[in-house]
N, C-alpha and C positions, 0 to 999 in steps of 0.2 A: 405615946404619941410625940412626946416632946425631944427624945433621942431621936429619930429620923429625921426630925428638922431642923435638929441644931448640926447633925451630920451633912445634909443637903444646906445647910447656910454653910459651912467649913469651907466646900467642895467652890462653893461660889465664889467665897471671898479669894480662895487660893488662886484658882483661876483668873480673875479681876488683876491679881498682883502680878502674872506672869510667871509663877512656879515652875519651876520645872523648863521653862523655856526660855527664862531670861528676861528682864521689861523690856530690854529695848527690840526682843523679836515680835514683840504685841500690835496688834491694829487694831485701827478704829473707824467710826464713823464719824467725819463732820457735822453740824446740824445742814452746811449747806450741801450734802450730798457726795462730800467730798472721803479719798479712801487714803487713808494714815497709816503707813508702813517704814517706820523707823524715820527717817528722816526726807520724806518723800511724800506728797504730796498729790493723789490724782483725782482730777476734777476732769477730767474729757468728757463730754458728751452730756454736759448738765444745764444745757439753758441756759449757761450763766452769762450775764451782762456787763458783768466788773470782776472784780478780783475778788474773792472771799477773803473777809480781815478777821475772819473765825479761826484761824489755822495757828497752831503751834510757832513761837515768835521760831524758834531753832529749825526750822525747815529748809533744808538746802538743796532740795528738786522742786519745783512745781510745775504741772502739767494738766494745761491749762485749753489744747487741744479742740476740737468739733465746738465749740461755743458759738456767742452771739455778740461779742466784745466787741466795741466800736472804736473805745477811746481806751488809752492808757495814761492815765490821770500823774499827776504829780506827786501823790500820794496811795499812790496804788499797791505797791510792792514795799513800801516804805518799814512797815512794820518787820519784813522777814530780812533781815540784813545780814543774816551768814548764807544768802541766796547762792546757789553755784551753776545751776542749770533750772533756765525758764524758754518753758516751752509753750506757746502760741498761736501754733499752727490750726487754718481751718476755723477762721472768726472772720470778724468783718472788718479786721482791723485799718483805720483810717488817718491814725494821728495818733501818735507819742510825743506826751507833754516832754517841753527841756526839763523840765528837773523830777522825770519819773524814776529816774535812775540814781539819783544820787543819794540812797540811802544802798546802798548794792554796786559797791566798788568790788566785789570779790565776785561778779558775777562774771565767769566761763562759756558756760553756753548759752546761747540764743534762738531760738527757733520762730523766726515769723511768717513761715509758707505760706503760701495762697490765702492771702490775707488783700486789703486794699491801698499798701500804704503810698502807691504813688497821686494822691489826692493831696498829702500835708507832705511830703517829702524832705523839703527842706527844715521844716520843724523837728521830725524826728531822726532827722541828720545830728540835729543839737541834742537828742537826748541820748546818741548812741555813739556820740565822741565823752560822753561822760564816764565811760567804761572804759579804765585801764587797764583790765586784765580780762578782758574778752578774749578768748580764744577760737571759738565757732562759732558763725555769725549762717545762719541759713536764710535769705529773703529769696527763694523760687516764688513761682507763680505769683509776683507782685505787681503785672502791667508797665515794669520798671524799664527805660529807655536806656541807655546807654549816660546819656547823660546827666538820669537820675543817679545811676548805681556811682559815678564818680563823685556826688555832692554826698551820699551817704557813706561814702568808704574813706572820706578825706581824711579823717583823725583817728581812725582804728588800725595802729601800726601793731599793735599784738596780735592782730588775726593770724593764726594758722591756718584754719581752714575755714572755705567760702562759698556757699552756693547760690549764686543768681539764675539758675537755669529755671527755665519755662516762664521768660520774662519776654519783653521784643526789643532786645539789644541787635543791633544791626553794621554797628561799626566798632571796632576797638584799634584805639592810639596810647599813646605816651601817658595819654594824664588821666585815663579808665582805671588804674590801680596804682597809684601814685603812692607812696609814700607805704606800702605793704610789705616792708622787706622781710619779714620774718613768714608770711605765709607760705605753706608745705603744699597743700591739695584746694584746688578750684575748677570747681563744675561749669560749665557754662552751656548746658545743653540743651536742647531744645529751644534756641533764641533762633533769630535772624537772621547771623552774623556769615556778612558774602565777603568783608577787609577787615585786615589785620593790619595795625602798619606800626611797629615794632611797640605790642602791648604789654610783654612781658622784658622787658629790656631790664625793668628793674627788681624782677623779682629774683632773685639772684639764690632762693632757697630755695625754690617751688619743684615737688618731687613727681605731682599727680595733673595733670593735665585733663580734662575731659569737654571736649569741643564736640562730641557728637549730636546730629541731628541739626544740624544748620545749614549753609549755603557756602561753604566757602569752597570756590572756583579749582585750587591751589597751592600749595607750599614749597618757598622755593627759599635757599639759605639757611634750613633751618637749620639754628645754632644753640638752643637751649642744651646745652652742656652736660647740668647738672638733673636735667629732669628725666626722670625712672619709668616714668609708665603715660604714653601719650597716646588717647580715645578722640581720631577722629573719623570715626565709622560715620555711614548715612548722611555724608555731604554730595559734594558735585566735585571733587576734586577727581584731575583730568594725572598730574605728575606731582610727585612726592620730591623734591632734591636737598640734600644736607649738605651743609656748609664744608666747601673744599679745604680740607683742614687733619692736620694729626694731631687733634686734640682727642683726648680721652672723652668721650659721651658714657654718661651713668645711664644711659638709656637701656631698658630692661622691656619692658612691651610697649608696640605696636602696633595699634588698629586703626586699618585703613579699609577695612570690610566695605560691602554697602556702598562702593564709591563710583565714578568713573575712570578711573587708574587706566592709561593706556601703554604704558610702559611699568617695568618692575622697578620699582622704587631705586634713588640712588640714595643709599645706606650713607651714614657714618665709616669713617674708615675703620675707627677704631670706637667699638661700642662694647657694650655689656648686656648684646639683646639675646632675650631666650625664647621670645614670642612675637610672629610676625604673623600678622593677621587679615592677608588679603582678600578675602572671601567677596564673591560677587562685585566683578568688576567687569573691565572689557578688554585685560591685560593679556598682551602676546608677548613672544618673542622673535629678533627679526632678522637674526644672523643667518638664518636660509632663502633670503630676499632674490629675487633674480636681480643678476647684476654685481651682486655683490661679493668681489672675488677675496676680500678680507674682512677683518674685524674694523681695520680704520676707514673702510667703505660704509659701515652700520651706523650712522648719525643721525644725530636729531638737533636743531634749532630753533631752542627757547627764545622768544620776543618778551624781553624783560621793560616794563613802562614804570618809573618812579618819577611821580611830577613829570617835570618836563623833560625828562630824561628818558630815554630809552638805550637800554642794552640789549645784545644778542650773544648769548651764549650756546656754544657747541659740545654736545656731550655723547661721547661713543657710547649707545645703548649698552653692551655687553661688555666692555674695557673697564665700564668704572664700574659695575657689581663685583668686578677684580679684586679690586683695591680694598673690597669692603672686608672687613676681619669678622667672618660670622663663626666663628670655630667654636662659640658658647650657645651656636642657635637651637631649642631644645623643638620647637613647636613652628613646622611653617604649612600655613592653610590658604593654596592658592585654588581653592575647589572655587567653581560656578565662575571660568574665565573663557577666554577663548587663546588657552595656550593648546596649540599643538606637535610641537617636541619640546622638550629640554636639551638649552646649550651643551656644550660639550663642558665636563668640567663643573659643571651647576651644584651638584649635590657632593662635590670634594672638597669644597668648602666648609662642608657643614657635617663636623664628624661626631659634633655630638648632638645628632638629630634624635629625638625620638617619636616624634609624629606628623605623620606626612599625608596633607590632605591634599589630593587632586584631582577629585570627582569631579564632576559635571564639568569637563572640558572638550577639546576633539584631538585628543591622543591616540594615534594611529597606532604608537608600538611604544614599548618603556624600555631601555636598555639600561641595563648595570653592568656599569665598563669595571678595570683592574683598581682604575683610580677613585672609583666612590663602592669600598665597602659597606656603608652603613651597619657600621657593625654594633649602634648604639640603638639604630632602627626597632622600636613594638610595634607600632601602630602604619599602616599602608591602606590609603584608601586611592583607588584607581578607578570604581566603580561610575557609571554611566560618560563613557567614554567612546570609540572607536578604536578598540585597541581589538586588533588580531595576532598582534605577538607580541609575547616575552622573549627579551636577549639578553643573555647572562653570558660576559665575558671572564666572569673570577674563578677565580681556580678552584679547585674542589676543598669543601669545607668551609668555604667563604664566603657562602651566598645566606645575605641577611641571618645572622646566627640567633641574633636575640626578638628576631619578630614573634609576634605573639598572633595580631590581628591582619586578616590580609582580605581584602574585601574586593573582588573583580567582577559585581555581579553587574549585571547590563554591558556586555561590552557583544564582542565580535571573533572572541577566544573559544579556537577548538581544542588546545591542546596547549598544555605547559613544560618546559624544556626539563627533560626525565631529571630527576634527581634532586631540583628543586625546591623539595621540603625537607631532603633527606637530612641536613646538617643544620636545619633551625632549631632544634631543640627544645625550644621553647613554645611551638607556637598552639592553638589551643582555636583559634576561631578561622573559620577558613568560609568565604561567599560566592560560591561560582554560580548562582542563581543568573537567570538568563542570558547562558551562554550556551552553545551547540554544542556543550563536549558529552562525553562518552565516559565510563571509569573502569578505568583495568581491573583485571581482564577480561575480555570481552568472548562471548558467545563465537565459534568460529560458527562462519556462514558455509555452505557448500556453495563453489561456485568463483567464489573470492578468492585471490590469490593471497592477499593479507585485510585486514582489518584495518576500520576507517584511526585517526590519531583520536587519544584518550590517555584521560589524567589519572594518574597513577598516586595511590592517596596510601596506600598500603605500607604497613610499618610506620606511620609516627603516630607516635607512643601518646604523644599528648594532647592530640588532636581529641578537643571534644564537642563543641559547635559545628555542622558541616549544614550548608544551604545550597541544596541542588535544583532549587525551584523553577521553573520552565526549561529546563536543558532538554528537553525530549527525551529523555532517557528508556532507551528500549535495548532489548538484546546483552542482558549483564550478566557477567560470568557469574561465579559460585562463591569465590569470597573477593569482594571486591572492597568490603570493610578490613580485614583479616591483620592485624595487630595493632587495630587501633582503641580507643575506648572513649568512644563517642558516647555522650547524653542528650545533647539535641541533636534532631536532623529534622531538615524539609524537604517532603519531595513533591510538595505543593505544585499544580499544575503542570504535573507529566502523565500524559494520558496512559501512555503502553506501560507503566515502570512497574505496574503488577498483574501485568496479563500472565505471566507465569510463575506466580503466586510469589511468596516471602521466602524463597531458600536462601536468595544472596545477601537476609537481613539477617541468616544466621547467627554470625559473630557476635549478632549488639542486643542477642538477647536479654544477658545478664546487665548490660551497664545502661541499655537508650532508656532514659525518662520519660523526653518533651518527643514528638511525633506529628508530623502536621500532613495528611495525605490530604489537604484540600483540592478537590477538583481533579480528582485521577481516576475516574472511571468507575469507582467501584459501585457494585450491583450487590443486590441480595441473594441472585442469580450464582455468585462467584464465590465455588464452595471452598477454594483453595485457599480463600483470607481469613485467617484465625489466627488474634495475636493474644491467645492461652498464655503462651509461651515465655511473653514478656512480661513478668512482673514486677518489673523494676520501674517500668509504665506509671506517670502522673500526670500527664498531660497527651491528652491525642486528641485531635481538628480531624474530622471526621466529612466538615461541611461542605457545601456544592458538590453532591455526589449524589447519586440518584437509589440510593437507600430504600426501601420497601417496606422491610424488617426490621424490628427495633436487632442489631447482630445478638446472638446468644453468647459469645466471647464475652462481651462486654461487664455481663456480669459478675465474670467471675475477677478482672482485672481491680485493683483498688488505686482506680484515680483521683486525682483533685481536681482538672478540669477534664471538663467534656465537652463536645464543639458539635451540634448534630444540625446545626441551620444548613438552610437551602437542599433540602431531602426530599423525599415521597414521605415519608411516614405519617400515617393518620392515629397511631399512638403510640405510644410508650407500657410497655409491660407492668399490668395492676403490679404487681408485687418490689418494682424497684427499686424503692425504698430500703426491701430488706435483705436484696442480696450484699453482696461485700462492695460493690459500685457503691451501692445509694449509702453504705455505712460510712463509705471513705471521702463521698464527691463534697467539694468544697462549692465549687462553681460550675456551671452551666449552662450554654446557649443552648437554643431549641427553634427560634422564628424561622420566619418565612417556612413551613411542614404544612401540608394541606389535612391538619389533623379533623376527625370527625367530632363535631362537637358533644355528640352523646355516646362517644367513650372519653372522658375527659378525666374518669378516676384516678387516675395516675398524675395527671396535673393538679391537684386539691393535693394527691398525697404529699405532691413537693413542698409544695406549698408550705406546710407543716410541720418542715423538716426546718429548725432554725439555724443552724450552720451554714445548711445550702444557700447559693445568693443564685436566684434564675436573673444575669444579667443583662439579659433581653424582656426580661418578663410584661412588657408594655407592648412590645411587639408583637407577642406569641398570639395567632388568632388561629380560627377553626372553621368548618365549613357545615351549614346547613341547609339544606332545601336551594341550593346555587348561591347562599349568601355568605356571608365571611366576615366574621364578626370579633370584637376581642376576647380571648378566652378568659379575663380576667371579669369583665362583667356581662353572662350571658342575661340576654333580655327573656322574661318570665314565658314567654310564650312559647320560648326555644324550649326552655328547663322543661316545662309540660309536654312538650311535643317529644322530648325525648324520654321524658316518664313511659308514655304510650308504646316508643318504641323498643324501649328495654325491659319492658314487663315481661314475666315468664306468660311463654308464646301458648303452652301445655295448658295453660289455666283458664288461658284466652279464649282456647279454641273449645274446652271444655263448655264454658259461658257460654259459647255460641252456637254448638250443638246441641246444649240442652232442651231449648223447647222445639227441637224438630224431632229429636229422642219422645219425647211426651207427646207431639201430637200422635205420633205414631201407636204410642203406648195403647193411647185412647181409643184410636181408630180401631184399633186390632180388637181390644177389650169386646168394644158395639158388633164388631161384626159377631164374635166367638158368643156373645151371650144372643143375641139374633137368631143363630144356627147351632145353638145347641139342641135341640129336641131334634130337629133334625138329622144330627150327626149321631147321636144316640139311636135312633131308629134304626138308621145304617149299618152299622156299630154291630146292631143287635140281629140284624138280617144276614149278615156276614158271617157273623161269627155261631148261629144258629141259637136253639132253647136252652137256656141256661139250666146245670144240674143241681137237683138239691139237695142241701148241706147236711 
């Protein structure tokens, strides 16, 4: 007995030491709740009311998080003095003593978020000038006014980085970030802020800018030189203008999403931008004005008011997007505007584009002239537009080479100028969902002299995404896939596109995976749909279709998802489980089926299966005696009612013939024994004197 636990004490003590992994990868428990992982400290979410002074004195994180801290005492932190990052956030914080800090000169970061400190403010002004080597300082969500945040930022000249956002600062001047000159990135989001009146003059390092979610009207001169990345999405700004200047700008992104932009921003001449980000605005362009027989006729006149000052500045809308140098521009999103052409010229600026978003606009037609190849162009989004033509002036070989993504689905497109795909190379996702077209080759009509126009998709090679969904598609030739190698396709709400069965789906037998026939007609009536064939099949949307029959195809296909909502069917085949379906199906819809609740054994069997997820399975309900109920908990009265109904019927009727069999037995018996002596007399008269033996 005493070998085993001096083995099991060994095992202990090694352990205890950190064997094998080192002491300093060990942790531990506080007594006050607190978790001890190297030099790191976390206490979030413990109730606590002060600081634990139980903690290792060498601790240089502590995280201190979701508490109930009110005060940060003089002595609070005092013990942990190689302190580097203290985190605070999500307490009640009200007051920092002046001298809580002065055992923790080496302290870096700071975290006091949604906390309460604008009650003592100017107190813990003095405990946070006591930090010389503060590097990040976070007060968001402090109730903090503008002119608290300049009484707490007066002495902390080592700040790099700064967050006051989701405070109610409402104005920012000159003396809001005074004396900050080394800070790199400041948040200021989610504030009030409708004036700016030269707040950043002195930040002379500052690389990240973030002004989103405020009020500000406008920006007009801006001059930040050196700063790389400026967020001001989700304002009220009407015009963007950069300071008239050949100065070099480090400016790298820009976000003016979210805005009221009524013109296209007037750029930097000379910038370093790769991301321009105009998204939902109410920006046109206006060089096809009636009236307007030139460029220097397209004006606009800014009412500039400084004090008592007021200026009026004249700027050619489309002259000075000229000037601007976007030849680095990688990314421009003017979707959800109200642009309806593009200048002439527009996209020759910008040669090294690679994504170009212009959906939800009223673009009538898109033209690519000689002068804008985009021959750096992936991504094209034109989708929910007013476009009925594409015009392609480049010469052959030149039309968008390296697109990948091309998406026109919602527009007013019957037909794509032939050749079109032939020299992209590249491209692999193609969206012509609700548009009226057609796809080569088409079924000749008798009658017709030629066929209506249609897009010709035939031959590229790398096309594997294709989205035909609402195009009406009816009347398609034989191989209208035929050198392609498609894995998804939708032919999602086309009523006719399999009235005469699946031959033009020949080609994709071996490669289509994904399959979405939502809403195209199909019956259990429609013996010519059978996709046997496809076994390269893992996904197929089967749903809104008026279904009867669970299809027998289906089990022999090994998919992953299945899609059978909004159907006729009142069950699913007892055995599905164990065909090559139910061995392969990963996931599953089934609701809105007018299933019969007392054949439900198919739903129990899913059930059972732990792989399978029924991701509707809350939904799926059944039908009894005109009631509709959830299939996941029937009420005991249904379960019995369907006992009754699904008992063997042979056994039943047996039961119920039986004693009319028996009275009958009996009847028959009384009479026979009644009329026996009788019938023997008869018997005996008939047949005459018996002989003897």
């Amino acid at each position: 007995m005493e070998a085993p636990f001096l083995g099991l004490s060994l095992v202990l003590v090694l352990l205890a030491a950190g064997w094998g992994n080192g002491a300093g990868a060990a942790w531990a428990t506080s007594p006050g709740g607190c978790r001890l992982v190297q030099s790191t400290a976390t206490c979030n979410g413990r109730w606590l009311n002060s600081v634990p002074r139980n903690l290792q004195d060498e601790i240089e994180e502590l995280f201190l998080d979701d508490n109930t801290i009110q005060v940060l005492g003089n002595a609070s932190v005092l013990a942990y003095r190689k302190l580097r990052h203290l985190s605070l956030s999500k307490n009640r914080l009200e007051l920092i003593e002046a001298g809580a800090f002065l055992g923790s000169q080496g302290l870096r970061v700071l975290s006091l978020a949604d906390n309460l400190l604008f009650t003592n403010y100017s107190v813990t002004a003095a405990a946070l000038s006591a930090l010389p080597a503060l590097r990040k300082l976070d007060l968001a969500g402090n109730h903090l006014t503008e002119d608290m945040v300049s009484v707490l930022l007066w002495n902390l000249s080592s700040l790099e980085s700064l967050s006051v956002a989701r405070n109610i600062i409402m104005r920012l001047d000159s003396s809001t970030f005074t004396n900050l000159t080394q800070l790199l990135e400041l948040n200021l989001e989610k504030n009030y802020i409708f004036e700016i009146d030269q707040a950043f003059e002195g930040l002379q390092r500052l690389q990240r800018l973030n002004m989103a979610y405020n009020y500000i009207p406008c920006i007009a001169e801006f001059d930040l030189t050196q700063l790389r990345v400026l967020n001001v999405s989700n304002n009220a700004i009407e015009w963007f203008l950069a300071l008239e200047s050949d100065a070099l700008f480090e400016l790298e992104v820009l976000d003016l999403s979210h805005n009221q932009l009524l013109f296209f921003p007037v750029l930097p001449r000379q910038s370093k931008l790769h991301s321009l980000l105009l998204k939902d605005n109410e920006m046109s362009f206006y060089q096809h004005l009636a009236n307007a027989t030139s460029l220097a006729n397209v004006t606009v006149q800014f009412l500039l008011i400084d004090g008592n000052s007021t200026n009026v500045t004249t700027v050619s809308l489309w002259d000075e997007i000229c000037h601007s140098n976007l030849s680095s521009l990688r990314l421009l999103d003017m979707s959800q505007n109200q642009v309806w052409y593009l200048p002439e010229e527009f996209l020759a600026k910008m040669p090294s584009l690679t994504h170009l978003k212009l959906n939800q606009n009223c673009l009538e037609m898109f033209h690519l002239s000689e002068g804008e190849p985009l021959a750096m162009l992936t991504d094209l989004d034109l989708s929910q537009n007013h476009l009925s033509e594409l015009r392609v002036d480049l010469p052959v070989g030149g039309v968008l080479p390296s697109l990948q993504l091309f998406n026109l689905s919602t527009n007013r497109l019957q037909v794509i100028p032939a050749g079109f795909f032939t020299y992209t190379r590249k491209i692999t996702t193609i969206d012509l969902s609700h548009n009226r077209v057609d796809l080569c080759p088409q079924q000749t009509v008798a009658g017709k002299a030629e066929n209506p126009p249609c897009v010709d998709i035939r031959g590229i090679t790398t096309l594997t995404h294709l989205s035909l969904a609402g195009c009406g598609l009816q009347g398609l030739g034989s191989h209208p896939f035929q050198g392609t190698s498609l894995t998804h396709l939708d032919l999602s709400d086309n009523q006719e596109a399999l009235t005469g069965g699946l031959g033009w789906l020949q080609d994709l037998t071996l490669t289509l995976q994904v399959l979405s026939l939502r809403n195209t007609s199909l019956s259990s009536t429609v013996v010519d749909i059978d996709f046997s064939g496809f076994q390269s099949l893992i996904c197929l949307d089967l749903s809104g279709n008026s279904l009867t029959i669970f299809p027998a195809f289906l089990g022999i296909l090994k998919l992953h998802t299945l899609d059978l909502r909004d159907n006729c069917l009142p069950a699913l085949p007892q055995d599905v489980i164990w065909t090559p379906l139910g061995k392969s199906l990963h996931e599953v819809y089934l609701s809105r089926n007018p299933y019969n609740c007392c054949m439900l054994g198919w739903w129990d069997s899913l059930q059972q299966v732990e792989r399978l997820h029924i991701r509707d399975g809350q939904e799926v309900t059944c039908s009894y005696a005109s009631r509709t109920v959830s299939a996941r908990a029937l009420p005991e009265p249904i379960l019995q009612g369907c006992q009754w109904k699904t008992a063997d019927l042979a056994l039943l009727y047996l039961v119920l013939a039986l004693p009319t069999c028996l009275t009958l037995l009996v009847a028959f018996a009384i009479i026979f024994l009644t009329l026996k002596q009788k019938l023997l007399k008869m018997v005996k008269s008939r047949c005459g004197v018996s002989s003897p033996y």
